[in-house]
Every structure is written in structure tokens, then in C-alpha cells.
N, C-alpha and C positions, 0 to 999 in steps of 0.2 A: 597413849592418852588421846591422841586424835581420834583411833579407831573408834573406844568408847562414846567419844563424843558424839561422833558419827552414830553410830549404832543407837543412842539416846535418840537423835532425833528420828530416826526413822522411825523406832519404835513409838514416839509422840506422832509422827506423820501418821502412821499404819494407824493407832489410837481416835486420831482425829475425823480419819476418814472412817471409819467403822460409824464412829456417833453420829456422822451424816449422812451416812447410807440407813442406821436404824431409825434416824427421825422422820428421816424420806419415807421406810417402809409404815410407817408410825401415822404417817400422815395419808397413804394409798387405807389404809385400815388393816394392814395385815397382821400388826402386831401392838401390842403395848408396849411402851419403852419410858417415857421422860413425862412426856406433859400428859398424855390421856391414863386414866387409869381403868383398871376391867370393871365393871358393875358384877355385883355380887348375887344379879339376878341368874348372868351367866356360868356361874358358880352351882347356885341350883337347880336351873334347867339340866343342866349336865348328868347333876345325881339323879334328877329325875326323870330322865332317860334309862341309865343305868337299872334304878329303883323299877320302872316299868319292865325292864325285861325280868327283872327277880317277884314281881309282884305284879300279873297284867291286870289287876284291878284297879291299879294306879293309871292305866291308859286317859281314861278319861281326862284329867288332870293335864297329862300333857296335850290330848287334842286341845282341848280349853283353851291351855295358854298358846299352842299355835295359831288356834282362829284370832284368839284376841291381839296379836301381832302380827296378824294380815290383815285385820280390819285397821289397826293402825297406820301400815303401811298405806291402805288403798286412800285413808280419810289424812293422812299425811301431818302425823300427831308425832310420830317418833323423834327424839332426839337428835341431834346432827349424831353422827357415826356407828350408829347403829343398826342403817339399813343392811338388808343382808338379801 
């Protein structure tokens, strides 16, 4: 019965420390986890990457919005956690 008990907590220890090692990474920007959640612009940039190499007529579209998120960057419009 000890064993168990024992083995419970660690397994809550090991638990515990995981969720503060991912809040940590959470909070550097490396990842989503709890409190920030992904914007769903990042969602279509992606396919439209993808979509550019299947269709390079779509290029334009993606320079577009890259210019338009280093103009933000440089004029410092961007949201907190989205610099890149």
C-alpha cells in the first residue's frame, strides 16, 4: 500500500512539473498550452504557403501579407506574442 502511495505522488510530482516547464515554454513563445491560444491567422498563412507551392499564382498573396507583417513589425502595431 505504501508503494502505491508513493508511486501516486510522484507520478502527481512528475505531472506538476511537466505543467511548469510547459507554462514556462508558453510564456518564452515556443508553444501554446493553457493561457495563450494560436490565432487562426496562423492556421492560414500555413495553408497558404502550402497552397503557393501547389498554385504559384497565389505567391503574391503570401508576399502581401509578409510585407504587411514587417511593416507592422517595424511601425510596432503587432500584438504582444506575435513578434517572430
Amino acid at each position: 500500500m505504501l508503494k502505491v502511495i508513493i508511486w501516486m505522488g510522484c507520478g502527481i510530482a512528475v505531472l506538476l512539473l511537466l505543467d511548469r516547464l510547459f507554462l514556462y515554454m508558453e510564456g518564452r513563445g515556443w508553444i501554446y498550452y493553457r493561457k495563450k491560444k494560436p490565432s487562426s491567422s496562423a492556421l492560414s498563412n500555413a495553408c497558404l504557403e502550402v497552397q503557393q507551392l501547389l498554385e504559384p499564382s497565389k505567391k503574391y498573396v503570401v508576399q502581401i501579407k509578409k510585407d504587411e507583417r514587417r511593416d507592422q513589425q517595424e511601425a510596432g502595431d503587432l500584438p504582444p506574442g506575435e513578434e517572430n
